[in-house]
C-alpha positions as CSV (number, residue, x, y, z in Angstrom):
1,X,14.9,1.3,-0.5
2,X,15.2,0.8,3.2
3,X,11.4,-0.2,5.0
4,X,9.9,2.5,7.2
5,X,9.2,1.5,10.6
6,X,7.1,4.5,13.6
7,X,7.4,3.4,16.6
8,X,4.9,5.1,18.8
9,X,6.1,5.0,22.2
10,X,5.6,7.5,25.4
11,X,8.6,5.8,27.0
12,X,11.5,7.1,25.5
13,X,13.7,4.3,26.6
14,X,11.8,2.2,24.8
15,X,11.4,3.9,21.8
16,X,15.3,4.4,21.8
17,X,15.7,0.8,22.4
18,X,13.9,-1.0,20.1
19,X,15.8,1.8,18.0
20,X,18.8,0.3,18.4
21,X,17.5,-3.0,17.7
22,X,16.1,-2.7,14.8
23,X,18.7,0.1,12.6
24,X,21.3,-3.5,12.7
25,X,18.5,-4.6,9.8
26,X,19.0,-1.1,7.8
27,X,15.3,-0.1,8.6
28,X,14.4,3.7,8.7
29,X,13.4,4.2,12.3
30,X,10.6,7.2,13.4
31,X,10.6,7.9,16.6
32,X,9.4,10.6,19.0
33,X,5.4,10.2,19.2
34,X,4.7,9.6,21.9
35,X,0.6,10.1,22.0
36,X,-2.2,9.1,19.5
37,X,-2.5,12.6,18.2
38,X,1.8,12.4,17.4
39,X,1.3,8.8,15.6
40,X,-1.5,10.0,13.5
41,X,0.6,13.0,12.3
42,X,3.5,10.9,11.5
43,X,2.0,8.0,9.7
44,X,0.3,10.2,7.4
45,X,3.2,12.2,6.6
46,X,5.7,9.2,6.4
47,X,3.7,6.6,5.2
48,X,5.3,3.5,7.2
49,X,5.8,-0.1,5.8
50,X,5.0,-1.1,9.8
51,X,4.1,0.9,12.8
52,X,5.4,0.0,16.3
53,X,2.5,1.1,18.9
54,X,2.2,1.1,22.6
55,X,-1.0,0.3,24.2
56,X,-0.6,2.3,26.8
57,X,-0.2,5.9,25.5
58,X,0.0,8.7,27.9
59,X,-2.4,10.6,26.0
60,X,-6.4,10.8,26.1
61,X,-6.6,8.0,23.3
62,X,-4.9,4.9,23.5
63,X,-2.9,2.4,21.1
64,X,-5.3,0.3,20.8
65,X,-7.3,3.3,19.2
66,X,-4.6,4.3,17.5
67,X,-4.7,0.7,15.4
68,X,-8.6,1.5,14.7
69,X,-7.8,4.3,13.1
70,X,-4.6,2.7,10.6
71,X,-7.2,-0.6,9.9
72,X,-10.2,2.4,9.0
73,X,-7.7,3.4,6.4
74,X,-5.9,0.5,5.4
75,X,-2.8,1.9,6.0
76,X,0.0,-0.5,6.8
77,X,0.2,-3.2,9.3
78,X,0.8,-2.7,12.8
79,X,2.2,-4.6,16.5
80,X,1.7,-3.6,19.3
81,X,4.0,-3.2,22.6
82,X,2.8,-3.8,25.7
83,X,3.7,-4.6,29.3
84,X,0.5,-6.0,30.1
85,X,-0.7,-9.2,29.4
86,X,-4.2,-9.7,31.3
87,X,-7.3,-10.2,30.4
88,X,-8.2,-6.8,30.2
89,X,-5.6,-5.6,28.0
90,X,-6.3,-8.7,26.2
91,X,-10.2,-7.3,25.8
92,X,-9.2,-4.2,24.3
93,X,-7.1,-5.3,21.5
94,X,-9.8,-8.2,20.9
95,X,-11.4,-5.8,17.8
96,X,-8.2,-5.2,16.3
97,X,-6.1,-7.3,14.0
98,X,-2.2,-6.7,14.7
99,X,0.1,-8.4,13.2
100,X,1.9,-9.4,16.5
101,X,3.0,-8.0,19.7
102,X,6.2,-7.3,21.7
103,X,5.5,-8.0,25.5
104,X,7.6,-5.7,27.7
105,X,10.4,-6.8,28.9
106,X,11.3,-8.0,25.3
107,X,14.4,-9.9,23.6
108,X,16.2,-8.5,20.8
109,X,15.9,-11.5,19.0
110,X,11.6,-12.0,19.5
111,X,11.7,-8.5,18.0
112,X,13.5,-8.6,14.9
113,X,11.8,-12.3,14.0
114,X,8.9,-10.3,14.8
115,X,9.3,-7.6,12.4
116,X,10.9,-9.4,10.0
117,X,8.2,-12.2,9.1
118,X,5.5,-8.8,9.2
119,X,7.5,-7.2,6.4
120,X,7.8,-9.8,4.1
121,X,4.2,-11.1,4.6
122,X,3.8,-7.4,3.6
123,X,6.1,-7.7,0.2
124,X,3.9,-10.0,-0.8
125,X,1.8,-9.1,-3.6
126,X,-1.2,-10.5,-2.3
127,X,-0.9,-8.6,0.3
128,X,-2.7,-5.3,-0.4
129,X,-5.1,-2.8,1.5
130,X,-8.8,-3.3,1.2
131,X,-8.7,0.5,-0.5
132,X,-6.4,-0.4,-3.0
133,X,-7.7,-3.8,-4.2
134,X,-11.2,-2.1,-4.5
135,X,-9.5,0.6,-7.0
136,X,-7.8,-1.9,-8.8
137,X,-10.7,-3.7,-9.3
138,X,-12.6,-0.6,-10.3
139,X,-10.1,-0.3,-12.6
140,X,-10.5,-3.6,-14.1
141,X,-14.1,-2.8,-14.1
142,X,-13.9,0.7,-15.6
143,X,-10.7,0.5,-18.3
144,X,-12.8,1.4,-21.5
145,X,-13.3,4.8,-19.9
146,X,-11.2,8.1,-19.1
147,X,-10.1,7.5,-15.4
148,X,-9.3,10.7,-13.3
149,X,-6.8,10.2,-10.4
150,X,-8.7,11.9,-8.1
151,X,-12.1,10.2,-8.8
152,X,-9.9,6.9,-7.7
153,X,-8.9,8.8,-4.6
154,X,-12.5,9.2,-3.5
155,X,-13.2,5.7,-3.1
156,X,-10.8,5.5,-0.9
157,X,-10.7,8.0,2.4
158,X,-7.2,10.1,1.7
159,X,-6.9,12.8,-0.1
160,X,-5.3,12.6,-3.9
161,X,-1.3,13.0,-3.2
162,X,-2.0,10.6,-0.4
163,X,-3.5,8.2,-2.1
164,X,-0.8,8.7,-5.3
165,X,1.6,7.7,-2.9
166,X,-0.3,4.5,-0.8
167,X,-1.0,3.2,-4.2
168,X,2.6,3.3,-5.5
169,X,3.9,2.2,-2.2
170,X,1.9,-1.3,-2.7
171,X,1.7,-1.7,-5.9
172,X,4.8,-0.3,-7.5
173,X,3.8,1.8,-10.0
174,X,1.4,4.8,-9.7
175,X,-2.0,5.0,-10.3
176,X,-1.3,6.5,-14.0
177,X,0.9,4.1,-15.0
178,X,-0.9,1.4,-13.9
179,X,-4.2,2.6,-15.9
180,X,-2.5,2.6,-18.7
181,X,-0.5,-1.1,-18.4
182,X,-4.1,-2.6,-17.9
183,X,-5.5,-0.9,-20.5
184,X,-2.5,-1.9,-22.8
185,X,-2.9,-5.4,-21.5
186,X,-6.6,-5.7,-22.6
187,X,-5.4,-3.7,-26.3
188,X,-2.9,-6.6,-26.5
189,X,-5.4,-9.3,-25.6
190,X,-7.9,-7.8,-27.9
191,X,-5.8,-7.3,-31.0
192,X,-5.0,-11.7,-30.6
193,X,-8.2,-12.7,-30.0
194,X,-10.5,-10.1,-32.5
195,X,-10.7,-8.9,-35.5
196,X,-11.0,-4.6,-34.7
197,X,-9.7,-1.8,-36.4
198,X,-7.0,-0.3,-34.2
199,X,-8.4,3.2,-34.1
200,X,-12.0,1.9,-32.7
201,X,-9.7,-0.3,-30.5
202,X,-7.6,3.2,-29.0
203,X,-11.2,4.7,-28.6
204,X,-12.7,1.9,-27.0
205,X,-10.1,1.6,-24.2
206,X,-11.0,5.8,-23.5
207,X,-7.7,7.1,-25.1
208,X,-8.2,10.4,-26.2
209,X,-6.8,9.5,-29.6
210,X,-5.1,7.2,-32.1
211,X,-1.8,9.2,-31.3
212,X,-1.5,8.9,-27.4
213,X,-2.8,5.0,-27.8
214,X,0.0,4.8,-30.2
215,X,2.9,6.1,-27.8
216,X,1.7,4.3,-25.1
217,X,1.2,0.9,-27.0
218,X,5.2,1.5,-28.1
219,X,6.1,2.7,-24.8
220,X,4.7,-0.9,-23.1
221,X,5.2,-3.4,-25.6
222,X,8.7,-2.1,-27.1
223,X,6.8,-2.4,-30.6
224,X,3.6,-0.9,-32.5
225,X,0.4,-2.1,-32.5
226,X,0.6,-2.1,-36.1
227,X,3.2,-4.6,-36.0
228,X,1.6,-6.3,-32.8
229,X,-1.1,-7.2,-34.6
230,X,0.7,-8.1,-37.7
231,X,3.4,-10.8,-35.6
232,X,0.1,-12.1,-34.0
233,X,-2.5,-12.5,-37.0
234,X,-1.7,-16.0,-36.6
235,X,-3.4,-16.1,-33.3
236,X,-6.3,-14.2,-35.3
């Protein structure tokens, strides 16, 4: 799947430029907002791997406010475009953390180095939104219990679908699927390292019954737990 770049850009020769630039690397290119009112709307409705934003908006709020408002929800990571490289630009973008900038006039080459290093510090795993590790670490915290998608999406601030589809985006799996591997993960750790009965073990991880731990046992480990637990009494 090609990445998802928005650029955010009020000058359209800009925005059509670094267009050009960047579709040679088979990235999905967004562009046409051109204020912080148009970048909001797109990002949440395309849910970028990067966002492209110019300080300078012609709009009542700026870039720089733009980028508050993706690091407030931990959306995706960000560089900014600018022509201006004084001290008080410099001053605004001070409480922000971009990943890098492109200073007007730019080179094609400075931009897709650019871009390119900020995607694949992005593919790696350890690099994950402050919202999502704190739900996967609730998760960790909370996997003997019956976990409801949308009481996952309040800790964060979107709404469920959204948050269905941040989660997935990072992590690779959705939220469902990957409440289930961890809780399959601890049944498998349990079933080497103690002695339980399998159907207190399917309660005890908040499976509704012996049945749906049963499929979902087969369905992650290729095998039963019966006959988990019987290749591993060794370990016992």
């Amino acid at each position: 799947m090609s990445k998802k770049i928005i650029i955010v850009e009020d000058e359209l020769i800009v925005a059509l430029h670094l267009k050009e630039i960047l579709s040679e690397f088979n990235y999905d290119i967004i562009i046409g907002a051109t204020t912080y009112e148009e970048g909001v709307k797109a990002i949440l409705a395309q849910t970028p791997d990067l966002v492209l934003i110019d300080i300078n908006l012609d709009s009542s709020k700026t870039g720089v406010e733009l980028a508050k408002f993706i690091e407030t929800k931990n959306l995706c990571p960000y560089i900014y475009i600018t022509s201006y490289t004084d001290n008080k630009t410099l001053n605004q973008v001070k409480k922000t953390s971009p990943s890098g900038y492109i200073v007007k006039p730019f080179k094609s080459v400075d931009v897709t180095i650019l871009v390119q290093l900020v995607l694949e510090k992005s593919n790696n795993t350890d690099y994950l939104p402050l919202s999502i590790k704190n739900v996967i670490q609730y998760i960790q915290n909370n996997i003997d219990k019956k976990i409801e998608i949308s009481e996952l999406a309040t800790l964060t601030q979107w709404g469920t679908q959204h948050f269905s589809n941040i989660f997935k985006k990072y992590v690779g799996i959705t939220p469902y699927q990957f409440i289930i591997k961890t809780k399959i993960d601890k049944a498998k750790h349990i079933i080497v390292t103690e002695n339980i009965n399998l159907k207190d073990l399917a309660f005890d991880l908040g499976f509704s019954s012996y049945t749906n731990f049963f499929h979902a046992f087969k369905k992650y480990v290729k095998t039963t737990p019966e006959n988990y637990l019987r290749n591993n009494r060794t370990k016992l």
